[in-house]
C-alpha positions as CSV (number, residue, x, y, z in Angstrom):
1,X,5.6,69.1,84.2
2,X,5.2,67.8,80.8
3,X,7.4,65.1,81.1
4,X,5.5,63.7,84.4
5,X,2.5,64.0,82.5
6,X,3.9,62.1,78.9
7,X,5.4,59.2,81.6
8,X,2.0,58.9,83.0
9,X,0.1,58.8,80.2
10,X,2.8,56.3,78.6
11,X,3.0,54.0,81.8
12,X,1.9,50.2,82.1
13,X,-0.5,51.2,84.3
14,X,-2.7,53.6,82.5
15,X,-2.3,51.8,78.9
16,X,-3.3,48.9,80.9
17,X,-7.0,50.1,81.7
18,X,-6.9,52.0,78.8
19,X,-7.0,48.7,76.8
20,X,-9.7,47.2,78.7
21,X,-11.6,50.0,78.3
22,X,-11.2,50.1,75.1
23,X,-11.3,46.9,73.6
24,X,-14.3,45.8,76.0
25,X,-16.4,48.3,74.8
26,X,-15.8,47.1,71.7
27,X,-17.0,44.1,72.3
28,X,-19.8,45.1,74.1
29,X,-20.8,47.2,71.2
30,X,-20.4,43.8,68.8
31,X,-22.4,42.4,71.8
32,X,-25.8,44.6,71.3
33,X,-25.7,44.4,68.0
34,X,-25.8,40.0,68.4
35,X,-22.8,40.1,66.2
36,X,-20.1,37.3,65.8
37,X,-16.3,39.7,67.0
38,X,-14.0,39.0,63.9
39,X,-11.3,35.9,64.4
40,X,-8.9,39.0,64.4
41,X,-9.8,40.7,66.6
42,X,-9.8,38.1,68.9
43,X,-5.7,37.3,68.2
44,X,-5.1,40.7,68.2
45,X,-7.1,40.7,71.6
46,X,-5.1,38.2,73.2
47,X,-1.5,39.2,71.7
48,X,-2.1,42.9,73.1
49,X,-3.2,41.9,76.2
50,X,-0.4,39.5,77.2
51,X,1.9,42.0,76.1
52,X,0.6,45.1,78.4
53,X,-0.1,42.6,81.4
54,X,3.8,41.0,81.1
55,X,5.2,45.1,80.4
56,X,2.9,46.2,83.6
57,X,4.4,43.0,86.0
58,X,8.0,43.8,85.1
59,X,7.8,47.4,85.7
60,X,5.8,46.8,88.5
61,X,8.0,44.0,90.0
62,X,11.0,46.2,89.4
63,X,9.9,49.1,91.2
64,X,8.8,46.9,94.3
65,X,11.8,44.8,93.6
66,X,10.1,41.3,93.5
67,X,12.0,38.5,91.7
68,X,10.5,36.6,88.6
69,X,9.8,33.4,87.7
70,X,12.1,31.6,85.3
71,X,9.9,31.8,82.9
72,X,8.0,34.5,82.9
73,X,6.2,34.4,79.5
74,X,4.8,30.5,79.3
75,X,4.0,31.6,82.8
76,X,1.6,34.5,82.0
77,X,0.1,32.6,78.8
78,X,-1.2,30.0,81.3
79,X,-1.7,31.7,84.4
80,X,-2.2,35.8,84.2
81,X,-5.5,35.7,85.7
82,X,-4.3,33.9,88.8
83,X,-0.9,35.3,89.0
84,X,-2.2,38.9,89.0
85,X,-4.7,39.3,91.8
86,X,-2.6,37.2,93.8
87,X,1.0,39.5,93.0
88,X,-1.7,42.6,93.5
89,X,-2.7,41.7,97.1
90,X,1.5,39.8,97.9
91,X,2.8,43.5,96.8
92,X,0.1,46.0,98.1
93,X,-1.8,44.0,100.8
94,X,-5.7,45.4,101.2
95,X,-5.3,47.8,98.7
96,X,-4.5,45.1,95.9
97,X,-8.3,44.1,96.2
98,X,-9.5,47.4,95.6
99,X,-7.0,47.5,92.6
100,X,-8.7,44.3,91.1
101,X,-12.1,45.5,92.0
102,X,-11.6,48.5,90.1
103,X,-10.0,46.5,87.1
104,X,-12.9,44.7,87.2
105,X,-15.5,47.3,87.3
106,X,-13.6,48.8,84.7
107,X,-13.8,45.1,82.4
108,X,-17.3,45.2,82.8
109,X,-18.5,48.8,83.1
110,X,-17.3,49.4,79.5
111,X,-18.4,46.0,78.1
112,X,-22.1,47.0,79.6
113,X,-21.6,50.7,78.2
114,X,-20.6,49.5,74.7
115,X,-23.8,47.0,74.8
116,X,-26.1,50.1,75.7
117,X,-24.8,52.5,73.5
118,X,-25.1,49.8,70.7
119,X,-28.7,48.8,71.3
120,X,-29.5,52.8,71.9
121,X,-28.4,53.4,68.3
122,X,-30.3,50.3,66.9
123,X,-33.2,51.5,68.7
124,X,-32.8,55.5,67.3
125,X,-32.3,54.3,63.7
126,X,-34.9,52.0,64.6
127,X,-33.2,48.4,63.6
128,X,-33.9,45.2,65.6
């Protein structure tokens, strides 16, 4: 039992929302506050993001076995956000959409909490 539980908490998959979660709210809290996000996180962003996408698509691809591009990596620094909805709905048909809906409610649900508990604890200390 443990083991299933440490592979699903350690998959693609769940580190994959887990990110967006994370880092969204983030930026929604930098968002209520009307401040600039530092240049590093934005790199850092970008790099970890890429990364999880590209680990999710190969272990996704190799469980469904679907062949790759040639080049996989110039491929998802150009194209990820086209290339994923459209392997989503290739590989799981209807229920890829409700896949990417959910990603997307996810992207901005935390975004909008992060903005709300930000503005809620400039209001409370009673900043502007």
């Amino acid at each position: 039992m443990a083991t299933v539980l440490s592979q699903r908490a350690l998959s693609p998959t769940s580190l994959l929302y887990s990110f967006v979660v994370i880092t969204q709210f983030a930026y929604g809290l930098y968002l209520g506050r009307q401040m600039e996000v530092p240049p590093a996180y934005t790199l850092l962003h970008w790099a970890a993001q890429l990364w999880i996408i590209g680990w999710w698509l190969r272990s996704d691809s190799r469980k469904r076995r679907v062949a790759w591009v040639y080049d996989m990596g110039f491929f998802l620094c150009l194209a990820w956000p086209l290339v994923m909805p459209y392997y989503l709905v290739k590989t799981r048909g209807g229920k890829g959409l409700l896949i990417i809906l959910g990603f997307i409610g996810a992207y901005f649900g935390a975004a909008i909490a992060g903005i709300i508990v930000s503005v809620a604890a400039a209001v409370l200390s009673g900043q502007q």
